[in-house]
N, CA and C atoms as an extended XYZ file, in Angstrom:
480
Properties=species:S:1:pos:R:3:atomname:S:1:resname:S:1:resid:I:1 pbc="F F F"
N        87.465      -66.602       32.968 N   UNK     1
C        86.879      -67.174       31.781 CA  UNK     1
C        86.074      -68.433       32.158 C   UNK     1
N        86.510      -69.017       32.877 N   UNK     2
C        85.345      -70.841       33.192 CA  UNK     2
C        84.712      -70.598       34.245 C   UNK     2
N        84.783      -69.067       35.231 N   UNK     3
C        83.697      -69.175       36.120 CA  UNK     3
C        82.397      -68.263       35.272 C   UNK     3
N        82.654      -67.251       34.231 N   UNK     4
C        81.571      -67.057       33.137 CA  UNK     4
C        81.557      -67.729       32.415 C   UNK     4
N        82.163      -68.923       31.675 N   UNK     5
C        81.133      -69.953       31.256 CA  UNK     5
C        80.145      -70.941       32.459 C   UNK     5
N        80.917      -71.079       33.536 N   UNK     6
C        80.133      -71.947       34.417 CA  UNK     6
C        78.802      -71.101       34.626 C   UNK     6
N        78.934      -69.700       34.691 N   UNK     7
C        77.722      -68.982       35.177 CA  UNK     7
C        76.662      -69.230       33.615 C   UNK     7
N        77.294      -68.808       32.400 N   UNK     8
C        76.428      -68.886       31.218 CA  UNK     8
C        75.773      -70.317       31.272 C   UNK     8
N        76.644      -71.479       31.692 N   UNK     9
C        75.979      -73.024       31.651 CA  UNK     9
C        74.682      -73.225       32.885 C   UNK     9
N        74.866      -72.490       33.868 N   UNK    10
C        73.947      -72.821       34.929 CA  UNK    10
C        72.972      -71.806       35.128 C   UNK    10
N        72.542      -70.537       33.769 N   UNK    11
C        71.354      -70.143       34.117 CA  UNK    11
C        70.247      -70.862       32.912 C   UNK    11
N        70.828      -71.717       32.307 N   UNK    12
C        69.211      -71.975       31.695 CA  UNK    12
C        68.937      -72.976       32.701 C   UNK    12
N        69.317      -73.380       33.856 N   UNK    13
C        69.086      -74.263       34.693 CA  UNK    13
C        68.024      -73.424       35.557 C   UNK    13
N        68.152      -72.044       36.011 N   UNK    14
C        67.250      -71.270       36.429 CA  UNK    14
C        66.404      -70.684       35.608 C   UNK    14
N        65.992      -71.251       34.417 N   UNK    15
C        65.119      -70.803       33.543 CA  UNK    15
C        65.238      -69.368       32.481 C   UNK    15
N        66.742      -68.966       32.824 N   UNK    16
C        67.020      -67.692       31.863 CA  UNK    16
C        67.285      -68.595       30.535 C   UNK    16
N        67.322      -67.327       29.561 N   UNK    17
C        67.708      -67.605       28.167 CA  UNK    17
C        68.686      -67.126       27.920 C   UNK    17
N        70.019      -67.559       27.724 N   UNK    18
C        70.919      -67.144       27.360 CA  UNK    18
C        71.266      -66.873       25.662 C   UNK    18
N        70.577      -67.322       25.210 N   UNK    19
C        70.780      -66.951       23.513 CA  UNK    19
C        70.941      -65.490       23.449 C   UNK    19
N        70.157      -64.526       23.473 N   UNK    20
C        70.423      -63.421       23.600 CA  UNK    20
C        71.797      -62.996       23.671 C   UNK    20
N        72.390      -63.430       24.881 N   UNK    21
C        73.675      -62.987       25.578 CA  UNK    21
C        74.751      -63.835       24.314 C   UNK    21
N        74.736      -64.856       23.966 N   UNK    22
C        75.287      -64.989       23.429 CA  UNK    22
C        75.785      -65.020       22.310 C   UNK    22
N        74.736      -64.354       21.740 N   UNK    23
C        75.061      -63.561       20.284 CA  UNK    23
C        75.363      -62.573       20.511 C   UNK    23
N        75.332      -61.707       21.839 N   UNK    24
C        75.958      -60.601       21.856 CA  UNK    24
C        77.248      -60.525       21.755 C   UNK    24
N        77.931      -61.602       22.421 N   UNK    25
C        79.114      -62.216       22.742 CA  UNK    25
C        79.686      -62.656       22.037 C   UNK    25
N        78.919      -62.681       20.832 N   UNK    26
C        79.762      -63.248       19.119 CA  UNK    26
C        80.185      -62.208       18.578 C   UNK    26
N        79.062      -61.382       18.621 N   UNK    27
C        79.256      -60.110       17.921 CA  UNK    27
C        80.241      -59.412       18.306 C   UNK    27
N        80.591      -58.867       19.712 N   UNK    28
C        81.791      -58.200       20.495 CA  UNK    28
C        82.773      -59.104       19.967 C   UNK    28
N        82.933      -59.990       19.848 N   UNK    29
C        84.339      -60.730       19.687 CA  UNK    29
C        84.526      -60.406       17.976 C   UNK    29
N        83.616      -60.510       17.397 N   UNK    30
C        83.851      -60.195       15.936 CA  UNK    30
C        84.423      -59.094       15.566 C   UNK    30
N        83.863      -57.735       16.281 N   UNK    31
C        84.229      -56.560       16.301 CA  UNK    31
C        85.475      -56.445       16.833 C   UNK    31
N        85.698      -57.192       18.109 N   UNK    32
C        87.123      -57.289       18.719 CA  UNK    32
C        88.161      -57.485       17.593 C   UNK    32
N        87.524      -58.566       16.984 N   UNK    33
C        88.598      -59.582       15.389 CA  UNK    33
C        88.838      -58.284       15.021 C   UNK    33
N        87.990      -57.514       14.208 N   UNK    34
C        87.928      -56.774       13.362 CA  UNK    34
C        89.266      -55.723       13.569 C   UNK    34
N        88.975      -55.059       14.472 N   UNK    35
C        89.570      -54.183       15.329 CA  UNK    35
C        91.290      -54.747       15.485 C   UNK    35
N        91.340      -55.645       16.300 N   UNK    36
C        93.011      -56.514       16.541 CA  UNK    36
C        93.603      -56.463       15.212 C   UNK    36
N        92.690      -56.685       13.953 N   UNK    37
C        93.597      -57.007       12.915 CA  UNK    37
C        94.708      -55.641       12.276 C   UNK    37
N        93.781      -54.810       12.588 N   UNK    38
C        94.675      -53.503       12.249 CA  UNK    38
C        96.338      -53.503       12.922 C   UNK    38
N        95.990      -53.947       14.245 N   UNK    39
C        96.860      -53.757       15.562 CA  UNK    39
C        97.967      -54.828       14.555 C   UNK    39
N        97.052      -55.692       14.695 N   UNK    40
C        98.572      -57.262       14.419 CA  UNK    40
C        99.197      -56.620       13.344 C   UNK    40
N        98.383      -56.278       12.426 N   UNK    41
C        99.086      -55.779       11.094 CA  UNK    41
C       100.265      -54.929       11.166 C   UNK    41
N        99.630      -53.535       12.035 N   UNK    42
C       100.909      -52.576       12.684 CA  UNK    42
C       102.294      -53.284       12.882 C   UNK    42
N       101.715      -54.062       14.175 N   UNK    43
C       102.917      -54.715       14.668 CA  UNK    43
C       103.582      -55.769       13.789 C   UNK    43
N       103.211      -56.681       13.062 N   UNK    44
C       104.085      -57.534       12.088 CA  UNK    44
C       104.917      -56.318       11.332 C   UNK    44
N       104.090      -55.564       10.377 N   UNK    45
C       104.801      -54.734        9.547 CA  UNK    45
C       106.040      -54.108       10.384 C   UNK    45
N       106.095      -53.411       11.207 N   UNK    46
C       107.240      -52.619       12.349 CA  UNK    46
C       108.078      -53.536       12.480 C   UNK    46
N       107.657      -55.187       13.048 N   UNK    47
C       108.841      -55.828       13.245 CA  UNK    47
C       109.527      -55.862       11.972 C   UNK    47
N       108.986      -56.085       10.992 N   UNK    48
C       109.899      -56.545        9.848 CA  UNK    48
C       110.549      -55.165        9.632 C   UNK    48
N       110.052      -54.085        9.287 N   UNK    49
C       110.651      -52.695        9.286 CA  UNK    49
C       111.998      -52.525       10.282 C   UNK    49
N       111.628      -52.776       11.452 N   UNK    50
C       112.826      -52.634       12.501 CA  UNK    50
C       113.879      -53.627       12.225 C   UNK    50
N       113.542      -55.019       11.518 N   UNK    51
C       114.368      -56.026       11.490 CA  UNK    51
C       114.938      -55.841        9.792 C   UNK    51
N       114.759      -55.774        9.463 N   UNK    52
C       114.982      -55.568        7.949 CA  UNK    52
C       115.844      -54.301        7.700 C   UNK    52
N       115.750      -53.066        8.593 N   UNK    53
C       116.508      -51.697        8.322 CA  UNK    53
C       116.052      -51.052        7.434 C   UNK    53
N       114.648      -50.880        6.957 N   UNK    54
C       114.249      -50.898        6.019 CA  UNK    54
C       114.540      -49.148        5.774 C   UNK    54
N       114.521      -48.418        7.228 N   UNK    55
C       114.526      -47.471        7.285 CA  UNK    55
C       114.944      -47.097        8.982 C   UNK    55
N       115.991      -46.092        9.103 N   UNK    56
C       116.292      -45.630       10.732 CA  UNK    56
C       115.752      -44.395       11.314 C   UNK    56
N       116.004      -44.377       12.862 N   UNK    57
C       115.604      -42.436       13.557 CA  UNK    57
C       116.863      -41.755       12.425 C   UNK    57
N       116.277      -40.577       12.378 N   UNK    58
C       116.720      -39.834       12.020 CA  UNK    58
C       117.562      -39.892       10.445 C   UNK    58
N       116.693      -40.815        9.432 N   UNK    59
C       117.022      -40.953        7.718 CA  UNK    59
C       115.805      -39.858        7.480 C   UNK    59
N       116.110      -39.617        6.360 N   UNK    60
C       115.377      -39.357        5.527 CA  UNK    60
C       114.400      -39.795        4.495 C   UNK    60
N       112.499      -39.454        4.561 N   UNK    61
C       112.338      -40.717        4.149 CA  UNK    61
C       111.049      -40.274        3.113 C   UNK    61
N       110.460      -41.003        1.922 N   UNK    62
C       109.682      -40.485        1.340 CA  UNK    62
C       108.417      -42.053        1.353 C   UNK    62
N       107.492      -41.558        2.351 N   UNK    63
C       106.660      -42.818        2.387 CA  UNK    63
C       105.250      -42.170        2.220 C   UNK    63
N       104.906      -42.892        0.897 N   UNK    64
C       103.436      -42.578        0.154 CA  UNK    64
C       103.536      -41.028       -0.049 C   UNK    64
N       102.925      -39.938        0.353 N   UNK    65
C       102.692      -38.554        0.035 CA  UNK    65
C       103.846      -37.924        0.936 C   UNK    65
N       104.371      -38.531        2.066 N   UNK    66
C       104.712      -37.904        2.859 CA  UNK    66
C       106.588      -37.898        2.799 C   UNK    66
N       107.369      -36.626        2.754 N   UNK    67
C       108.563      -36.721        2.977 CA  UNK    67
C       109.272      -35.816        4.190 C   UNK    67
N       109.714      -36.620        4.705 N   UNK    68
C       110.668      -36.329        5.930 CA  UNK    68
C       111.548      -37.038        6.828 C   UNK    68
N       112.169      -36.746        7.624 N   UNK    69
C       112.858      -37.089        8.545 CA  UNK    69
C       112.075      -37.958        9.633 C   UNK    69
N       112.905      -39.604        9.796 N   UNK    70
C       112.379      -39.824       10.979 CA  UNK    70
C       112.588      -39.561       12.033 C   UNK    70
N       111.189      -39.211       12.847 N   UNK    71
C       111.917      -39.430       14.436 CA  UNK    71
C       111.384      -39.759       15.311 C   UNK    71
N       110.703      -40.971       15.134 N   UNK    72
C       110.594      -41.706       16.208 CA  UNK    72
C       110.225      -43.056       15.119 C   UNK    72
N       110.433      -44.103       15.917 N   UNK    73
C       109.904      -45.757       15.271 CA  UNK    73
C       109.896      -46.671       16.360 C   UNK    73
N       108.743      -47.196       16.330 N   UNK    74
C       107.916      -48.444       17.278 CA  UNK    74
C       107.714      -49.529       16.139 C   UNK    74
N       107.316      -50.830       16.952 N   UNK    75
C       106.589      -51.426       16.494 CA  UNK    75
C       105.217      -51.071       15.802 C   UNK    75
N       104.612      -50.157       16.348 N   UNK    76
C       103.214      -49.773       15.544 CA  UNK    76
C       103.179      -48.620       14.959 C   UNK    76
N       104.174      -47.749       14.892 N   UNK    77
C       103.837      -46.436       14.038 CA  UNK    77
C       105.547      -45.540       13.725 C   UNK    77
N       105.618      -45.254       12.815 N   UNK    78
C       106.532      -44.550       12.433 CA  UNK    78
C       105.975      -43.285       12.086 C   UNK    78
N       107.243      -42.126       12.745 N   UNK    79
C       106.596      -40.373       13.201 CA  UNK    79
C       107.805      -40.162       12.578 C   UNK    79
N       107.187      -39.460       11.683 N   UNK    80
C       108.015      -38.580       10.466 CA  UNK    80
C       107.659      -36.857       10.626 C   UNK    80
N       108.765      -36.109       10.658 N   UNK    81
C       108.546      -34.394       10.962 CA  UNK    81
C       108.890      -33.879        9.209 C   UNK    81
N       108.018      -33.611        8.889 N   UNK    82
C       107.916      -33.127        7.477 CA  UNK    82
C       108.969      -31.746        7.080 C   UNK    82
N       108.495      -31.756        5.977 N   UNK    83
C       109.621      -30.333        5.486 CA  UNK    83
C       109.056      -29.072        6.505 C   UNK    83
N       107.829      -28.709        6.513 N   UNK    84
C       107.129      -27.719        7.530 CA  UNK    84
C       107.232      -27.778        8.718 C   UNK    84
N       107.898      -28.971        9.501 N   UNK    85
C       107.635      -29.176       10.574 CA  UNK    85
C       106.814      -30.094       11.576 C   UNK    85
N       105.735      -30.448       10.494 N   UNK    86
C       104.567      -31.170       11.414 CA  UNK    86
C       105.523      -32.379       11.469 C   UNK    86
N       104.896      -32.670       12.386 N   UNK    87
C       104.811      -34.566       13.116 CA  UNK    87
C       103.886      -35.542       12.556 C   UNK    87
N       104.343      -36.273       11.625 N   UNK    88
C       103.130      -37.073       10.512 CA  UNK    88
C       102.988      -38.787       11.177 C   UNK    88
N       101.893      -39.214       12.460 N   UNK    89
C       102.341      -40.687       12.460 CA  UNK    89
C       101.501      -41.383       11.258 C   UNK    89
N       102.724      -42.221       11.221 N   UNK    90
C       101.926      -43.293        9.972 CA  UNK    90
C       101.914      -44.843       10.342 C   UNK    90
N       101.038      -45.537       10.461 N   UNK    91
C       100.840      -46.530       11.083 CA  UNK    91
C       101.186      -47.701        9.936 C   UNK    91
N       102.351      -48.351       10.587 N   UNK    92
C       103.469      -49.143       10.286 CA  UNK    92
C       102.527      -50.431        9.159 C   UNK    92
N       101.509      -50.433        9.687 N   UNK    93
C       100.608      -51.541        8.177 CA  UNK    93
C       100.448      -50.318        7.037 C   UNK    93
N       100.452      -49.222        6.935 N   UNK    94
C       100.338      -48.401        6.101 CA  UNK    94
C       101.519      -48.134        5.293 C   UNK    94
N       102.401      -48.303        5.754 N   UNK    95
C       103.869      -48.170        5.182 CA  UNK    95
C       104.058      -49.681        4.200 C   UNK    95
N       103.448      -50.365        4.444 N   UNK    96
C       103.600      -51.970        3.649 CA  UNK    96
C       103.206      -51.410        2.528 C   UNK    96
N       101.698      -50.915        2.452 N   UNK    97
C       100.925      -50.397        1.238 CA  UNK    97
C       101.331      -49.305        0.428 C   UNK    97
N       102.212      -48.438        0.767 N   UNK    98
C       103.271      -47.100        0.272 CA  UNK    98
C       104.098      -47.391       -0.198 C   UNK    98
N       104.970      -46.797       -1.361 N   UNK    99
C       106.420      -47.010       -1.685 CA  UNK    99
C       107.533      -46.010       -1.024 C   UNK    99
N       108.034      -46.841       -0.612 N   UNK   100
C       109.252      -45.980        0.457 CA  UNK   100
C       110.546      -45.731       -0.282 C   UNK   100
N       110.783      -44.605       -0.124 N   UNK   101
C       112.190      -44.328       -0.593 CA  UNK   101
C       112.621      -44.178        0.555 C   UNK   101
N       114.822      -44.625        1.323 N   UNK   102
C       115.147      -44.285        2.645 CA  UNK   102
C       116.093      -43.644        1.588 C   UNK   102
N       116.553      -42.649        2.376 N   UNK   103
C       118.042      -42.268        2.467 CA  UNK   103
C       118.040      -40.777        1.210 C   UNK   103
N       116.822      -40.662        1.062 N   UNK   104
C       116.636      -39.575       -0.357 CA  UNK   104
C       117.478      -38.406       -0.160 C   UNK   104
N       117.416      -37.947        0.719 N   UNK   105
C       118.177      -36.630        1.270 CA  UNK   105
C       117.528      -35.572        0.586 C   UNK   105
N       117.951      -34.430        1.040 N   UNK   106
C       117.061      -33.174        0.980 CA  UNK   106
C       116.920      -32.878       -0.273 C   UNK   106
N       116.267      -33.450       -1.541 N   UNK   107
C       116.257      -32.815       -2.841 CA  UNK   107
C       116.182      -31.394       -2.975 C   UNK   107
N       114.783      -30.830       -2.346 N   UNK   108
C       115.071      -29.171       -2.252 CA  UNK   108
C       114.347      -28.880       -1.058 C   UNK   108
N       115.390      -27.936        0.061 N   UNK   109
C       114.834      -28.063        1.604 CA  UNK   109
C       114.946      -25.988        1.009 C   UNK   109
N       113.954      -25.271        2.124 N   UNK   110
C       114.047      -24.109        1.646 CA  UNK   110
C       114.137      -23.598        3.445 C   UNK   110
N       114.614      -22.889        3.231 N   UNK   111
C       114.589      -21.863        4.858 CA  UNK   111
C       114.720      -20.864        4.682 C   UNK   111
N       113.195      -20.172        5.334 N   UNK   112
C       112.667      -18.749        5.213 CA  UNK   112
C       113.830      -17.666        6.012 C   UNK   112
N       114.421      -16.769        6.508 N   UNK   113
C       114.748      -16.036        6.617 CA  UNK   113
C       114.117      -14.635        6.455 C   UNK   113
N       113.117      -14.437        7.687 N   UNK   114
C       112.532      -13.236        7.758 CA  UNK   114
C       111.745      -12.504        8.820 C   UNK   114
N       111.797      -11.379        9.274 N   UNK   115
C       111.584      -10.873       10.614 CA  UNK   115
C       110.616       -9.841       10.177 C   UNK   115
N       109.523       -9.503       11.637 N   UNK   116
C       108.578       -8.932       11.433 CA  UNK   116
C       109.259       -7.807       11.206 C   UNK   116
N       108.760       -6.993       10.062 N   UNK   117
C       109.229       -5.423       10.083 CA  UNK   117
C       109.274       -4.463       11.257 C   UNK   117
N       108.294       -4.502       12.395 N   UNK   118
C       108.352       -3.713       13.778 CA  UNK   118
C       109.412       -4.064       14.371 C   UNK   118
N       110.440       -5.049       14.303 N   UNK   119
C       111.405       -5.343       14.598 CA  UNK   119
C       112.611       -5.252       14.418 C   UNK   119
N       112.676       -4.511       12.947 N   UNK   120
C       114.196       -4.249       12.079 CA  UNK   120
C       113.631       -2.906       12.652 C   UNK   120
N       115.091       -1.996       13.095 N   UNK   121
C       115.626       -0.638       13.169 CA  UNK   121
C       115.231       -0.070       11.619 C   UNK   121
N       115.439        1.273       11.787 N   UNK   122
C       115.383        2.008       10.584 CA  UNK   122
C       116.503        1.839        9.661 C   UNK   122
N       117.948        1.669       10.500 N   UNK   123
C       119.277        1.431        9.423 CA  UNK   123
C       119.063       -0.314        8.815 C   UNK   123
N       118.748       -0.809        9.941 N   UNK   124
C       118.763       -2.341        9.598 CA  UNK   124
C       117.440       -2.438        8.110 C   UNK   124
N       116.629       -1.904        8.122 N   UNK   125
C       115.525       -1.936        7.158 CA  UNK   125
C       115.953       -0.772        5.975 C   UNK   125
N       117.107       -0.193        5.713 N   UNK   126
C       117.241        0.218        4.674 CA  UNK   126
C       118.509       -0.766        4.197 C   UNK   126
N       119.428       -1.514        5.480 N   UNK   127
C       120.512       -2.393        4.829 CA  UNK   127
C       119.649       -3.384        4.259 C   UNK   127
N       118.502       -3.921        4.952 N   UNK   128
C       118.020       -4.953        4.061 CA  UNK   128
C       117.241       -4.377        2.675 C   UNK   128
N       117.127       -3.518        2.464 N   UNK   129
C       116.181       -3.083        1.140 CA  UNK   129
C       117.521       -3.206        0.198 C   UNK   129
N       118.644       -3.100        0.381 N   UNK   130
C       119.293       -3.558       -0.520 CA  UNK   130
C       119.795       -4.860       -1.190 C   UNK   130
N       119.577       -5.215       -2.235 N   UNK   131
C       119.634       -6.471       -2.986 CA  UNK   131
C       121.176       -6.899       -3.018 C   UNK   131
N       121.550       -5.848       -2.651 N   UNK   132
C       123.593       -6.521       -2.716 CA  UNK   132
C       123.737       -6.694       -1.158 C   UNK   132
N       123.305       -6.492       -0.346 N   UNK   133
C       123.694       -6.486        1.017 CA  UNK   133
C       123.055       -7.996        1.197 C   UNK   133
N       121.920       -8.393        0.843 N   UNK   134
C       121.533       -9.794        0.601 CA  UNK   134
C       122.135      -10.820        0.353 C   UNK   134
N       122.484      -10.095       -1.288 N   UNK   135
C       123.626      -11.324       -2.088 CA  UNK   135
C       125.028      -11.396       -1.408 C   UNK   135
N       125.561      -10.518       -0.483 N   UNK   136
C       126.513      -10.954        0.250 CA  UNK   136
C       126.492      -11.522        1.432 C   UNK   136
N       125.213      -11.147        1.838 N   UNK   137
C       124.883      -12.833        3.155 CA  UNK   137
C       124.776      -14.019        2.519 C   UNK   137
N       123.842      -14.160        1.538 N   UNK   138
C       123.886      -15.532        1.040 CA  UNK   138
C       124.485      -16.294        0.373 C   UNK   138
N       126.109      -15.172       -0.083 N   UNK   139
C       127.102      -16.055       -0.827 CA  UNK   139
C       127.974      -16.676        0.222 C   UNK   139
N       128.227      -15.282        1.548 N   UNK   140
C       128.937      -16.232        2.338 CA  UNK   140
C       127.706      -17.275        3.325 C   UNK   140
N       126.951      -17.565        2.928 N   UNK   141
C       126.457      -18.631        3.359 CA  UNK   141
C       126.734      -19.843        2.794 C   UNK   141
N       126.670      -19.466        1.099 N   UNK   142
C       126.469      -20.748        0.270 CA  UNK   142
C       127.409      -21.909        0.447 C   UNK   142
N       128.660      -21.629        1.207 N   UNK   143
C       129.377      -22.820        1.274 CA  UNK   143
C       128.994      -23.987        2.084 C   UNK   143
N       127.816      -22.815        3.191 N   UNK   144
C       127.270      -24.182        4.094 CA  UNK   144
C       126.307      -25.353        3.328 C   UNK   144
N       125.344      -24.600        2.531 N   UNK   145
C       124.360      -25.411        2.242 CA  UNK   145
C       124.256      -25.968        0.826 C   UNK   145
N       125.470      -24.689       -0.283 N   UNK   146
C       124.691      -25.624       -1.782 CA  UNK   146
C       125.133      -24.914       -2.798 C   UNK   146
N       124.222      -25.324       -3.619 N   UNK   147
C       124.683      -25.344       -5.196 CA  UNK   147
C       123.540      -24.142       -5.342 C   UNK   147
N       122.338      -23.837       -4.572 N   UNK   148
C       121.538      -22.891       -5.311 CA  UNK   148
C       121.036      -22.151       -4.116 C   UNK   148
N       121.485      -20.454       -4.331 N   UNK   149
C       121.247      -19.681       -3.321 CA  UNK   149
C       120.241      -18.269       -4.187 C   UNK   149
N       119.131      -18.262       -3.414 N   UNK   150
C       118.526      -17.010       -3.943 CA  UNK   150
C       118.503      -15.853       -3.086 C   UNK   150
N       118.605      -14.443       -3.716 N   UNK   151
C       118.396      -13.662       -2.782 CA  UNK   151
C       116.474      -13.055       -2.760 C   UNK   151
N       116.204      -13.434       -3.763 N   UNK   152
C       114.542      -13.350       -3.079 CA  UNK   152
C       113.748      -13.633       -2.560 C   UNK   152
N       113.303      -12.985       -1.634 N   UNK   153
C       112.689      -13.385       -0.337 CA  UNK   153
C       113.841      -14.366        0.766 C   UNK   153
N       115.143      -13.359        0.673 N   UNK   154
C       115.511      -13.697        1.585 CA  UNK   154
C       115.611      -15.885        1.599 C   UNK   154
N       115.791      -16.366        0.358 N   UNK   155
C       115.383      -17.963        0.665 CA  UNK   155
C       116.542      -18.429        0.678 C   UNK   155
N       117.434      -19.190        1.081 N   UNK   156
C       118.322      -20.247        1.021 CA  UNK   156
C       118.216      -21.818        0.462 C   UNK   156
N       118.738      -21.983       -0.047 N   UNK   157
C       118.392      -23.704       -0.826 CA  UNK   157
C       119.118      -24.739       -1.154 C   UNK   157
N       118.597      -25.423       -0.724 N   UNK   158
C       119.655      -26.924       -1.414 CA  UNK   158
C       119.307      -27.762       -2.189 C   UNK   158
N       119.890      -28.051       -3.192 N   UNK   159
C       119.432      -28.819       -3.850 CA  UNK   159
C       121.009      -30.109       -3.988 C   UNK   159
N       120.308      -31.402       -3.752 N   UNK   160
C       120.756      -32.264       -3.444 CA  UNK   160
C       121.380      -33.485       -4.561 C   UNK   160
């Protein structure tokens, strides 16, 4: 840093113009500002998030549009895996601006249960065409998951 200012101080001595350069040099730093502030923001918000408990790995969480499970948290971004699966990061100044619910738990989680037809046998694809052979998988299921079990389309459900 003071051997490029010493160099910026000793060329108008050789007759360059440094004005040029140094509005360039305003400008980059402005843009720099611009840019960092997002960053600082991230990072203040996360610390207080991490320090506060506002939310942990692996709660359950409903921030702005998005609901799911965390799993992962930094200082700059919290990665939430949605009901589908995806991996949602949301950048920890964004979560300030959202209303967060922690701890919601699965209001209604659904799990598909279903195999390509080239794959069920001929006996296995007439046991499943039956609607009672269904309702007796999914009753002895229901003790795992709940209060509301359907047999159409094969869905399982919880409601929380």
């Amino acid at each position: 840093m003071i051997i490029i200012g010493a160099i910026l101080m000793a060329l108008p001595e050789f007759g360059f113009n440094i004005t040029p350069i140094a509005a360039v040099a305003g400008l980059a730093s402005l843009a720099f500002g611009f840019g960092a502030q997002h960053l600082v923001r991230d990072l203040i918000n996360g610390f207080f998030v991490i320090v506060e408990d506002q939310f942990v790995v692996g709660e359950t969480v409903r921030i702005g549009g998005v609901v799911g499970r965390v799993e992962h948290l930094t200082l700059r971004r919290t990665v939430v895996r949605d009901i589908q699966g995806a991996l949602v990061s949301i950048p920890n100044g964004e979560i300030s601006k959202s209303r967060i619910s922690a701890g919601i738990g699965a209001s209604s989680l659904w799990i598909s249960c279903c195999l390509p037809a080239a794959r069920l046998t001929p006996h296995s694809r007439r046991w499943n065409a039956c609607p009672e052979n269904s309702e007796r998988i999914l009753h002895g299921l229901q003790f795992l998951l709940t209060d509301r079990v359907s047999s159409e389309s094969n869905r399982l459900g919880r409601a929380a």
